[in-house]
C-alpha positions as CSV (number, residue, x, y, z in Angstrom):
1,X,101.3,100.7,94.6
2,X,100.8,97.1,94.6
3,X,104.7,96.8,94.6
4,X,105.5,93.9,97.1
5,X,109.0,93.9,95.9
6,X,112.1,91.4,96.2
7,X,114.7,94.2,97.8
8,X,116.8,93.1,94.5
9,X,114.3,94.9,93.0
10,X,114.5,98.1,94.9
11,X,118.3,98.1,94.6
12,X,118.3,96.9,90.9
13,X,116.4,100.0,89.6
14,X,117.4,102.7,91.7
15,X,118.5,105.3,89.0
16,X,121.5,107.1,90.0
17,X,124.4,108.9,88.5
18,X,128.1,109.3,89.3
19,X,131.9,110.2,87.6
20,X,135.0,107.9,87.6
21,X,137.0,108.6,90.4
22,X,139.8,106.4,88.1
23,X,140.2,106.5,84.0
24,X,137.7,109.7,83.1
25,X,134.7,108.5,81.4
26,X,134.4,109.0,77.6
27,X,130.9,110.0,77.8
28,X,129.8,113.6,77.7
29,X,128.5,115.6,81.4
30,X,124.8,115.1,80.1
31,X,125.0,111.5,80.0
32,X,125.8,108.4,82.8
33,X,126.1,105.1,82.9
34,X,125.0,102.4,85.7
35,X,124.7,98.6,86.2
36,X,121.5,96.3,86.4
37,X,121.1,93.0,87.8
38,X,117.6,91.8,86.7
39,X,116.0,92.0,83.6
40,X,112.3,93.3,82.9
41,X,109.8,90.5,82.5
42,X,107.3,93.2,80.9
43,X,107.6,96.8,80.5
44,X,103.6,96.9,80.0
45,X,102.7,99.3,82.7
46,X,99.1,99.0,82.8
47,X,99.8,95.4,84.4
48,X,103.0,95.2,86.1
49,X,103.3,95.6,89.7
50,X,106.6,95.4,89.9
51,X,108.7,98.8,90.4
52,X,111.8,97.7,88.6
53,X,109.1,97.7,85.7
54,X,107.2,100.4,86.3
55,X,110.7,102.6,86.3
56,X,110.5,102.2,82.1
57,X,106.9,104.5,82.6
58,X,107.9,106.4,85.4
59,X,110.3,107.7,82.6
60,X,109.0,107.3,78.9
61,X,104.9,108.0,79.9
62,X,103.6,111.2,81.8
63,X,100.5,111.5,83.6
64,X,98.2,114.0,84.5
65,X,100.3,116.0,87.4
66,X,103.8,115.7,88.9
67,X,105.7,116.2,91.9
68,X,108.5,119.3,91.9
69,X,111.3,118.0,94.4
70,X,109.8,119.3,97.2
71,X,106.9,117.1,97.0
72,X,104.1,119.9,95.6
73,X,102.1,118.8,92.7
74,X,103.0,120.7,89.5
75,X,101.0,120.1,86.4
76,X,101.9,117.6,84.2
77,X,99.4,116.7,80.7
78,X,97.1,118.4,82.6
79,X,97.6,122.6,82.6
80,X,94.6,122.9,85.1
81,X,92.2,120.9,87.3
82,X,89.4,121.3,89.6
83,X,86.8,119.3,91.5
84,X,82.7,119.6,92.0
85,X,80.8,121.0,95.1
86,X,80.4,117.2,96.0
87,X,84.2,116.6,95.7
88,X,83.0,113.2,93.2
89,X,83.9,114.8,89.8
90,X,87.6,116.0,88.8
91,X,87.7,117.4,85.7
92,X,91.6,117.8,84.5
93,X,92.4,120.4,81.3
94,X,94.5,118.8,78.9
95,X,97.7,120.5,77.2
96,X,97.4,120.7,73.8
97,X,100.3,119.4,71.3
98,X,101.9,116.8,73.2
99,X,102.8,113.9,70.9
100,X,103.1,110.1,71.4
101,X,106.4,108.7,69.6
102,X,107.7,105.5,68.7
103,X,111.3,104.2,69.9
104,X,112.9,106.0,67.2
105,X,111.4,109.2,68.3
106,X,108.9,109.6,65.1
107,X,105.7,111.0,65.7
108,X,102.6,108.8,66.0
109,X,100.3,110.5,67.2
110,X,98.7,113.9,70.0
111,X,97.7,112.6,73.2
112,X,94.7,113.4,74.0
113,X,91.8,112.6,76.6
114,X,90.9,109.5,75.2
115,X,94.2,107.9,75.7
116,X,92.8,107.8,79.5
117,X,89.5,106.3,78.8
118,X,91.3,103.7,76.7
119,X,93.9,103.1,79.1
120,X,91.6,102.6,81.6
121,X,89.2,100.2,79.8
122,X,92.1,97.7,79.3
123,X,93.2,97.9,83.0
124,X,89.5,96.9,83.7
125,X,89.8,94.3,81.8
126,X,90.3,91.3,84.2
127,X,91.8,89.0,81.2
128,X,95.0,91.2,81.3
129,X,95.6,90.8,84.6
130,X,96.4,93.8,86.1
131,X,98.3,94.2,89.3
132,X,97.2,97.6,90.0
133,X,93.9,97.8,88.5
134,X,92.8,97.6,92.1
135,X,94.0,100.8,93.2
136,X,91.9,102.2,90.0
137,X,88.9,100.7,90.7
138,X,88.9,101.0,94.6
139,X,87.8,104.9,93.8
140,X,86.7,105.5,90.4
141,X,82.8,105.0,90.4
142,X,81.6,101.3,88.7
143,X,84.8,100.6,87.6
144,X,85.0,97.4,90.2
145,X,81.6,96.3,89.2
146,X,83.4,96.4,85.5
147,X,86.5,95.1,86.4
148,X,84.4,91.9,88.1
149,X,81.8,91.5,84.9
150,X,79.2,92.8,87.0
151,X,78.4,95.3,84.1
152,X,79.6,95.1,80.7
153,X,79.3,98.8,79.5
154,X,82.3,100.5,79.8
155,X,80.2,104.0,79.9
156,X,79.1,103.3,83.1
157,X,82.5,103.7,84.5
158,X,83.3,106.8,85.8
159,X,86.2,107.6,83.0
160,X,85.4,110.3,80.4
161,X,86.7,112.2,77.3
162,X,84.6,115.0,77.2
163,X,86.5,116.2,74.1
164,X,90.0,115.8,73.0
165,X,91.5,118.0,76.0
166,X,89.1,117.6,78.7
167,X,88.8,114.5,80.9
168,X,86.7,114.1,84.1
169,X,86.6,111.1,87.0
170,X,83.6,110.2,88.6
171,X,84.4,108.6,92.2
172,X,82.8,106.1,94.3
173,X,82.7,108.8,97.3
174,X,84.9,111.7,98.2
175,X,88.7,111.1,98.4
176,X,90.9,113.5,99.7
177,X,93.8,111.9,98.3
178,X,92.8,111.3,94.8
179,X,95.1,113.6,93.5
180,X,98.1,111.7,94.9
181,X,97.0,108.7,93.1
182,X,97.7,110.1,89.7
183,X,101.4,109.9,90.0
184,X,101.3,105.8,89.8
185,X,101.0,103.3,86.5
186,X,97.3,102.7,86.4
187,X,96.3,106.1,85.6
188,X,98.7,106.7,82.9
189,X,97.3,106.8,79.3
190,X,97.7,104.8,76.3
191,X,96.8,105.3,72.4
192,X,94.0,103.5,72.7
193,X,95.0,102.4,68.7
194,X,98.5,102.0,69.1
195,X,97.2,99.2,72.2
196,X,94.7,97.3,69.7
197,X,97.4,96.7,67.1
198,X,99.8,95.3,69.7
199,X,97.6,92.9,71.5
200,X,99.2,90.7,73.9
201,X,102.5,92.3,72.9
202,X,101.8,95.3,74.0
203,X,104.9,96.2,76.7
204,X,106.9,93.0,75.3
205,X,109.7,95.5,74.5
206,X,110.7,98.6,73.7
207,X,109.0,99.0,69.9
208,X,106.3,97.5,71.6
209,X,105.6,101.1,73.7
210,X,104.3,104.8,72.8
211,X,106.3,107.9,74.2
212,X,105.0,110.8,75.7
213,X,107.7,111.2,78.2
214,X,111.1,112.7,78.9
215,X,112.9,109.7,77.5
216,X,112.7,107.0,74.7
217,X,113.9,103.5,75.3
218,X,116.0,103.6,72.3
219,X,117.8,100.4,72.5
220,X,116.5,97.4,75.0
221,X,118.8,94.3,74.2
222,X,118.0,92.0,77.2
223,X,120.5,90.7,79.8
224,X,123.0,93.0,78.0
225,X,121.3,97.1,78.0
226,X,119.3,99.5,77.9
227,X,119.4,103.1,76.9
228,X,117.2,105.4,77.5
229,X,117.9,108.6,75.0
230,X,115.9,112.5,75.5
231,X,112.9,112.4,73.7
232,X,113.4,115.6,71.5
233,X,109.4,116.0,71.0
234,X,109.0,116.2,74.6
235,X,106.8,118.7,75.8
236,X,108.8,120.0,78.6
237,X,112.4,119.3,77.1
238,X,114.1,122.2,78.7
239,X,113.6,120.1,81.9
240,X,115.3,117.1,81.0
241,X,119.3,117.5,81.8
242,X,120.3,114.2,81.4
243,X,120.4,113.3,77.2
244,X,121.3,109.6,77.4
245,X,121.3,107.0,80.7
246,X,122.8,103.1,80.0
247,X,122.3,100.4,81.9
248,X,124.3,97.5,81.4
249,X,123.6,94.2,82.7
250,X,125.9,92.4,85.2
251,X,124.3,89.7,87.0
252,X,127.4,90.7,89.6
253,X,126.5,94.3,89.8
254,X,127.6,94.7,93.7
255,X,130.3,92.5,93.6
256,X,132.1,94.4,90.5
257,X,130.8,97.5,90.6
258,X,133.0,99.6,93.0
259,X,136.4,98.6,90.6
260,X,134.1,99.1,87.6
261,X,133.7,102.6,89.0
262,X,136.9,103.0,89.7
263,X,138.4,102.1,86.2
264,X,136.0,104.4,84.7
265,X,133.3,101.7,83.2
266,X,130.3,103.0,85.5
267,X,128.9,106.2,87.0
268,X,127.2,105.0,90.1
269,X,127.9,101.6,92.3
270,X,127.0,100.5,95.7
271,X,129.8,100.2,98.6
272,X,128.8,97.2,100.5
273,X,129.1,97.0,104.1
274,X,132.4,94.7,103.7
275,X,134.8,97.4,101.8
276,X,132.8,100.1,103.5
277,X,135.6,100.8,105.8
278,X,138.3,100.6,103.6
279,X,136.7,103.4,101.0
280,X,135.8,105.9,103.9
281,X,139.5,105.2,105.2
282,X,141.4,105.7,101.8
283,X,142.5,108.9,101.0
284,X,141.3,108.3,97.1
285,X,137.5,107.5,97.8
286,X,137.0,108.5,101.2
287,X,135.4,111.5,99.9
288,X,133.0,110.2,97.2
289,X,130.8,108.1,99.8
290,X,127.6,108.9,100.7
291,X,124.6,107.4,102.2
292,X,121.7,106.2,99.6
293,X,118.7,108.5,100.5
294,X,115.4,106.6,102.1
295,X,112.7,106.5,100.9
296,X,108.8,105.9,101.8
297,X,109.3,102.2,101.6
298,X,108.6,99.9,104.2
299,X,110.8,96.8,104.8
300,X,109.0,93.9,106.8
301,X,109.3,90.6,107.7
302,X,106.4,88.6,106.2
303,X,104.8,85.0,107.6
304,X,103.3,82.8,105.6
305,X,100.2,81.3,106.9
306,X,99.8,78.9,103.5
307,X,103.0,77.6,102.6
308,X,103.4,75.9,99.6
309,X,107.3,74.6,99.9
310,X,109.1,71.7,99.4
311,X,108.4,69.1,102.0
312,X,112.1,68.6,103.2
313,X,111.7,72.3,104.7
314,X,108.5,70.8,106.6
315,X,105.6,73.0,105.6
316,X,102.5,71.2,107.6
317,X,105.1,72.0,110.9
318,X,105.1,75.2,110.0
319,X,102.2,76.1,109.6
320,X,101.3,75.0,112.7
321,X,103.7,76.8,114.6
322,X,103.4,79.6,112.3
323,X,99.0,79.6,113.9
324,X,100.1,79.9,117.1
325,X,100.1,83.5,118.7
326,X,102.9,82.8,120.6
327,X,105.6,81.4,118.9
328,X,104.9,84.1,116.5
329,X,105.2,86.7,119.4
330,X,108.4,84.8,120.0
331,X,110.3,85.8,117.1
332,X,108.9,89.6,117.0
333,X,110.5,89.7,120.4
334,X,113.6,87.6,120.2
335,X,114.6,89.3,116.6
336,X,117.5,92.1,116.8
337,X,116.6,94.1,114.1
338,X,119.4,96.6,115.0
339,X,121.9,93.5,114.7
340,X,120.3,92.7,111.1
341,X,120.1,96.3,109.7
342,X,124.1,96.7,110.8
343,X,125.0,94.5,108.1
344,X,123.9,96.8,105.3
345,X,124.2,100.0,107.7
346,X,126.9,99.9,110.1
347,X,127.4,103.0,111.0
348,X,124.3,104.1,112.1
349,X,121.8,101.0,112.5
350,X,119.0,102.6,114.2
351,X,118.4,105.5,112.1
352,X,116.8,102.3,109.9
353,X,114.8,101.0,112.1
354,X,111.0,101.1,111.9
355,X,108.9,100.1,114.4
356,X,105.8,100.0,112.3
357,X,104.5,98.9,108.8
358,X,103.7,102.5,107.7
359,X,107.2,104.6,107.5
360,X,107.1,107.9,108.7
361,X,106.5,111.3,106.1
362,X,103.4,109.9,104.3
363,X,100.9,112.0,106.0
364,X,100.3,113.7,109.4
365,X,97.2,115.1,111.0
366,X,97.7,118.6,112.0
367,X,101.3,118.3,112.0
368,X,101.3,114.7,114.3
369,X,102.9,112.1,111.9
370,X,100.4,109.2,111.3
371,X,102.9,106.9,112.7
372,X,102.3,108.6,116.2
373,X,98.6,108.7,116.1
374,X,96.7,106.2,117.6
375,X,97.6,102.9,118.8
376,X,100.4,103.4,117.0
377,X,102.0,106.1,119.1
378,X,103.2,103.2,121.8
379,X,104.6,101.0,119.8
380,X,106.5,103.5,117.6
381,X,108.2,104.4,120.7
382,X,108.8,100.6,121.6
383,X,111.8,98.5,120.3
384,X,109.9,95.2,119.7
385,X,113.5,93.3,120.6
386,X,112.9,92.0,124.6
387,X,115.2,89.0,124.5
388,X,113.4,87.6,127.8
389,X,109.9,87.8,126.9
390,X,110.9,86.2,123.8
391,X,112.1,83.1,125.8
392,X,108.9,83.5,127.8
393,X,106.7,83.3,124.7
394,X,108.6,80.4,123.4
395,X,108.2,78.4,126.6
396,X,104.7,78.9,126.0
397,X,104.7,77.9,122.3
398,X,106.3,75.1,123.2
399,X,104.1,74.1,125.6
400,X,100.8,75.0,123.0
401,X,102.7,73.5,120.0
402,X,103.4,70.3,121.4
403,X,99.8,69.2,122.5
404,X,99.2,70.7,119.1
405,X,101.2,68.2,117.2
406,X,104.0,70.2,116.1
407,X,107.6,68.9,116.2
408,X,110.6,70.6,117.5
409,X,113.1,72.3,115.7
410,X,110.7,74.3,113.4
411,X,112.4,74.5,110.2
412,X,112.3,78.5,108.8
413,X,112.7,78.8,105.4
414,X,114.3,82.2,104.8
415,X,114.9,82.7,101.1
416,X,117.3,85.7,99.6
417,X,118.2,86.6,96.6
418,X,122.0,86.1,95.7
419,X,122.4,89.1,93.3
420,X,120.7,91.9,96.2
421,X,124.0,93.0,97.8
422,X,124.5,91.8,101.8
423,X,120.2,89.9,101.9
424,X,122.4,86.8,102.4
425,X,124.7,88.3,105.1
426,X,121.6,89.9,106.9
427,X,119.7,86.4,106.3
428,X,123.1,84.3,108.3
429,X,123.2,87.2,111.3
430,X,119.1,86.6,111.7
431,X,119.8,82.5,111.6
432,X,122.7,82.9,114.0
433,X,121.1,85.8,116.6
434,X,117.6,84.2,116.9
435,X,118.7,80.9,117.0
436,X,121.1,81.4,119.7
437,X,118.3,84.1,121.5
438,X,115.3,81.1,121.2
439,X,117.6,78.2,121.5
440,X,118.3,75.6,117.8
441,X,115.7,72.8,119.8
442,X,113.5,75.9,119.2
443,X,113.8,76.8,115.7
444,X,116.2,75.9,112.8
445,X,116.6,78.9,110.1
446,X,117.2,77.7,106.9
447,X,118.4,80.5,104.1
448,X,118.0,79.5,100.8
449,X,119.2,81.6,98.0
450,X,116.5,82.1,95.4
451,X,116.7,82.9,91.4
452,X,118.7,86.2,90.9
453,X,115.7,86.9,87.5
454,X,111.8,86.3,88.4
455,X,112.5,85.9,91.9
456,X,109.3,87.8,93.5
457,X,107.5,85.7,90.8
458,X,109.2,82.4,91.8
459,X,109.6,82.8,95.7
460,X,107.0,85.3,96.8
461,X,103.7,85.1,94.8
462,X,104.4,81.7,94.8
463,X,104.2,80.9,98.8
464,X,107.9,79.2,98.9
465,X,108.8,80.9,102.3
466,X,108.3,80.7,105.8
467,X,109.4,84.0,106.8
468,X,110.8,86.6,104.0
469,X,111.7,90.6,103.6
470,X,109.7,91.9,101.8
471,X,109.1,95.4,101.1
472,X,106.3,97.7,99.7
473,X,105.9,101.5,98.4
474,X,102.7,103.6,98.6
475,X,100.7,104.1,96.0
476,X,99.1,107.4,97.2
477,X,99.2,109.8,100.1
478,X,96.6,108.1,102.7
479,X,97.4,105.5,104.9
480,X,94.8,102.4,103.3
481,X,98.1,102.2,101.3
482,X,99.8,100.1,103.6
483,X,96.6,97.8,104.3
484,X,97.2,97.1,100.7
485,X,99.4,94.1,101.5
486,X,97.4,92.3,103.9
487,X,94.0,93.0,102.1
488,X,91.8,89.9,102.4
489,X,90.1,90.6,99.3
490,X,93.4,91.3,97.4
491,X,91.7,89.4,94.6
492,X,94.9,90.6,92.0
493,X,97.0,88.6,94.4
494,X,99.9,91.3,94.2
495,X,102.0,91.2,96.9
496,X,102.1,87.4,96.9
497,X,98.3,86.5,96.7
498,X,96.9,85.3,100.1
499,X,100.0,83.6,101.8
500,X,100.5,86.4,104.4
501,X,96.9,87.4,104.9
502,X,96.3,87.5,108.4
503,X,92.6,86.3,107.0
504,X,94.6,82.6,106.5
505,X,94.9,82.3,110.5
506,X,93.2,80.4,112.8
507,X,91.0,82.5,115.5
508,X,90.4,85.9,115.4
509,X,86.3,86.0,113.7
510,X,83.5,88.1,115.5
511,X,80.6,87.2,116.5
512,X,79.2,87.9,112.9
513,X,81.5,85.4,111.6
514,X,83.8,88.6,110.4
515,X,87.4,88.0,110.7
516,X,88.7,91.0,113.2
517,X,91.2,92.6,110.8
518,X,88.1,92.8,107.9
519,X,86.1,94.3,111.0
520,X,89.0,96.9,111.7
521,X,89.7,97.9,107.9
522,X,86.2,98.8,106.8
523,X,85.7,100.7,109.7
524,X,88.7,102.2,108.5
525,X,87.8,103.0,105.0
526,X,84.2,104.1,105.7
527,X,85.4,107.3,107.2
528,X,86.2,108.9,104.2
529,X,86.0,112.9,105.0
530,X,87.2,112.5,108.6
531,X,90.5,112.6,108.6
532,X,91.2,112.2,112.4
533,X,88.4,109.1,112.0
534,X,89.9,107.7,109.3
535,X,93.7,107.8,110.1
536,X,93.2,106.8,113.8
537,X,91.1,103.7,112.4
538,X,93.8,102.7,110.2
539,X,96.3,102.9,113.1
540,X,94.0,100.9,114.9
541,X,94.2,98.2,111.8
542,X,97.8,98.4,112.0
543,X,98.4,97.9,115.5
544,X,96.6,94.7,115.8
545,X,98.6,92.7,113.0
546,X,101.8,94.4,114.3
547,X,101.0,93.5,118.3
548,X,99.4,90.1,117.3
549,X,102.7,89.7,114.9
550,X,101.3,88.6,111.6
551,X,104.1,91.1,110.7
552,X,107.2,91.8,112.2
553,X,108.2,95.6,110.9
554,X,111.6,96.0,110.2
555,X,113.2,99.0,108.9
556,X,113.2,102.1,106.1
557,X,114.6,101.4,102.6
558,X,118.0,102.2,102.1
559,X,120.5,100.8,99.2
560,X,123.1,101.4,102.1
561,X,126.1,103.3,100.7
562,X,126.9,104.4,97.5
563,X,129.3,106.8,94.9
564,X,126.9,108.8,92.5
565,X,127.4,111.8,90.9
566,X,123.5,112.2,91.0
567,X,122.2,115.0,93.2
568,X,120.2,113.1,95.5
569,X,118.1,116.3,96.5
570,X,116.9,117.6,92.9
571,X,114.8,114.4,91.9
572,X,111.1,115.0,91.7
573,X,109.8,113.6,95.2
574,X,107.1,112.2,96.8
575,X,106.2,109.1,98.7
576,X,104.3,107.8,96.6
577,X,103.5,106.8,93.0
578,X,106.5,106.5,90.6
579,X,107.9,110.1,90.9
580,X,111.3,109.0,92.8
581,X,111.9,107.0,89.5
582,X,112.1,109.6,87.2
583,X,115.3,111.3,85.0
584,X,113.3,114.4,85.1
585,X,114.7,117.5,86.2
586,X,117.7,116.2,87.6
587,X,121.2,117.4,87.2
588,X,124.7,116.1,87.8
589,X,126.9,117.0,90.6
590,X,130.4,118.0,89.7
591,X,131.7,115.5,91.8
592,X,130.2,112.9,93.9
593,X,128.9,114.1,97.6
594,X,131.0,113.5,100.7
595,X,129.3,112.1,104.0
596,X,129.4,115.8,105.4
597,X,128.3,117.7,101.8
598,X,125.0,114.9,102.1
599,X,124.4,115.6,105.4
600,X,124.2,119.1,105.1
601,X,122.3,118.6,101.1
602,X,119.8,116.9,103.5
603,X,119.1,119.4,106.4
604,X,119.0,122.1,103.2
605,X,116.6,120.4,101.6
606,X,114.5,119.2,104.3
607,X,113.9,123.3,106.0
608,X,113.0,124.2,102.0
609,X,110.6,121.2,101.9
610,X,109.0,122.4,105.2
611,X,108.6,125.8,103.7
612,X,107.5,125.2,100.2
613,X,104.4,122.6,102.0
614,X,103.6,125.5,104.4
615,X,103.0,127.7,101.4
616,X,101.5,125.4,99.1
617,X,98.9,124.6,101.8
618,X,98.3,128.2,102.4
């Protein structure tokens, strides 16, 4: 999903569950209580980007099909689907009797298969600014050409109500993974009346919003909480477990939270790597820790080839440098990611590590995991971390640099944000080890804390970093998804607009006057039915921003450790989309897991995962 995300956001939003290991909480067994950190700009999720956001849809707004916790599409609104001989049309069978609601849970109106086609129309519509109308128009057949005013009749665009339960989407060609795409915001519906009375307020808050889903925001009083109550008109009611979630804001949230917990205030917190050791060694708590789960997100350490920060950090330097292959070769090789990721995973460091932008478990080719296809087989098995090429490539640098114009140290801008737990911890062991690795007359690393609200907004999309972490999430099962980021034509400017394109630097154009990465990626995309084709193209695409570093990959996502009573095996999974965000189906654990009870929840559900695929493909 266009979900270039601030890792406060990640962590912020996470929904998770746990009991009071101190004063019992008041609250019933059905109900939980957790800590936020960053408030919503919008909750309008035919716009936002942002997966702190999006989490409001993921829970109050169903789509057409959903993931079981194995990762198997169930139905969702849609009973049944199926596809023409061509594999262009899908045609998806409405339930009948599912009901919008407002936040008080009073019946508005049925959804039905115009709610799509009016959904869909306002995403198109380039004045709202979408940042995911992208992913709907890169398959759905004129709906760029719309979305870009090249035609003005919204008929043309392959969206349509047949009647009130029948909807069908034309595509541009065939894609395989189509289906996957239906789990993510910009193919959710919307009363296409309820969206014409609201206007420009439409997401503002929470009376601003239709239900169809699980849960109602009931009460949404910013910067203090939010509850989210069961919708009783919910279609599929006898799935929802959980009757009431709050989330209370506490700009402090990782500081505070672990005695929160223990006092009984909270039902989930983080353990940051500091008091790690003295929870796991206390008799009291040493059983309630567990790991967070990973997910399909990819962390990675972004370069900004068009800064646009303050001039005391040097920004014409930089981007100097920042041009040159081999001072940016330098600091893939001379960074210790195993040292960085200890800070927020001590124990085990390298089970984080990821060698490549794409994480492992999105898709496989005949039972080869895409990450080891390709041109990226080699340098999945590589650790990019060679401390003495890295001093070779900065001799070099130095060398190029100079006679280039560029002046020695190169100041680094490194922004965090202050309210994600241990970013500034990780950001002061990166400053120390590759300074000390490359040599301070080399580089200077400057961390600057950022605003704890609006800080993807402020720091990200708006260029004010040298080198960040950032992060991204797939937005369906095929691996264009991870191209998404460094998209030349990324024309919604998601994921921080162009300042990390590796389109912005010097060298690198064919003879055509094509730019080699735009070569590499529509060679990529044009194979659209050969899956080997297409997935060893994309690793090709890949491999040449990862070995000519206009990224440096980084690690999986993990909140590190936490106590939650959530069962972190029963949420509806897949790695992609919103479904990891959802309430649905999940049930509270008795306790919170130990290290050993998550270990073995894990291997559990990872053989019934393997078995449940096997027969779903069968």
């Amino acid at each position: 999903m266009k979900r270039f995300l601030s890792i406060l956001l990640c962590a912020a939003m996470l929904l998770g569950t746990l009991a009071g290991c101190g004063k019992k909480s008041t609250d019933s067994a059905d109900s939980f209580r957790k800590l936020y950190s960053s408030e919503f700009t919008t909750m309008n999720y035919l716009t936002t980007g942002t997966q702190a956001e999006q989490a409001v849809a993921a829970n109050c707004v169903d789509g057409l099909i959903e993931y079981d916790k194995y990762g198997v599409a169930q139905p969702g609104l849609a009973e049944k689907w199926e596809t023409s001989a061509d594999k262009l049309t899908w045609t998806f069978h409405l339930r009948k009797g599912v009901k919008w609601v407002d936040y008080k849970g009073k019946e508005v109106a049925e959804v039905k298969a115009q709610d799509f086609v009016d959904a869909a129309k306002y995403l198109l519509d380039s004045a709202n600014k979408s940042e995911t109308a992208n992913i709907f128009y890169s398959v759905v057949k004129n709906a760029e050409d719309y979305y870009n005013k090249k035609i003005t009749d919204f008929s043309q665009v392959g969206v349509k109500a047949v009647d009130d339960y029948t909807l069908t989407y034309t595509l541009n060609k065939p894609t395989p993974y189509f289906l996957s795409m239906l789990v993510y915001v910009c193919f959710l519906p919307a009363n296409g009346d309820f969206l014409k009375q609201k206007g420009a307020g439409f997401g503002t808050d929470n009376t601003s919003l239709l239900y169809n889903g699980a849960y109602i925001l009931s009460t949404f009083e910013p910067q203090i909480s939010h509850v989210f109550t069961k919708n009783n008109a919910y279609w599929d009611k006898d799935k929802v477990y959980i009757n009431k979630i709050t989330e209370t804001y506490n700009k402090e949230m990782n500081t505070l939270g672990p005695e929160m917990y223990k006092r009984g205030e909270i039902d989930k917190t983080f353990i940051s790597s500091d008091i790690l050791d003295d929870w796991l060694k206390n008799a009291d708590t040493k059983n309630l820790v567990s790991p967070s789960r990973s997910q399909c997100y990819s962390y990675f350490f972004c370069l900004n080839f068009d800064p646009k920060f303050d001039a005391k950090y040097e920004p014409d330097n930089w981007k100097k440098a920042v041009n040159n292959e081999s001072f940016r070769l330098s600091l893939l090789c001379g960074l210790d990611r195993v040292k960085a990721l200890s800070v927020s995973e001590p124990i085990n460091p390298k089970s984080q590590l990821l060698n490549t932008v794409t994480p492992p478990d999105l898709v496989d080719l005949n039972g080869t995991d895409y990450t080891n296809i390709g041109d990226l087989k080699a340098i999945t098995a590589r650790d990019s971390y060679q401390a003495d090429k890295a001093k070779q490539y900065a001799e070099k640098a130095k060398a190029e640099l100079k006679a280039a114009g560029a002046t020695f140290p190169v100041k680094i801008l490194m922004p965090y944000n202050p309210s994600t737990a241990n970013w500034d911890k990780e950001c002061q062991v990166i400053e120390q080890q590759l300074e000390n690795t490359l040599g301070k007359d080399y580089i200077d690393i400057v961390p600057e804390a950022g605003p704890s609200t609006g800080f993807l907004s402020a720091v990200r999309r708006s260029g004010k970093y040298a080198v960040m972490k950032c992060n991204f999430g797939p937005d369906y099962a095929d691996p264009q998804t991870f191209a998404d980021p460094f998209q030349p034509n990324d024309a919604n400017g998601e994921g921080g607009g162009s300042y990390n394109k590796p389109e912005k630097v010097q060298g690198y154009t064919e003879s055509n006057g094509e730019k080699t990465y735009s070569t590499l990626l529509k060679a990529a995309e044009a194979q659209s039915t050969d899956l080997s084709a297409r997935y060893n193209a994309f690793a090709k695409a890949e491999a040449f921003l990862i070995n000519h570093a206009f990224v440096i990959p980084y690690g999986l996502n993990t909140d590190g450790y936490q106590v939650t009573k959530r069962n972190e095996f029963d949420y509806q999974y897949a790695p992609f989309g919103v479904s990891i965000l959802r309430y649905k189906g999940q049930h509270l654990l008795a306790k919170p897991m130990s290290m050993d009870e998550y270990y073995a929840a894990e291997k559990k559900w990872k053989a019934e995962r393997a078995e449940a695929l096997a027969k779903a493909k069968s």
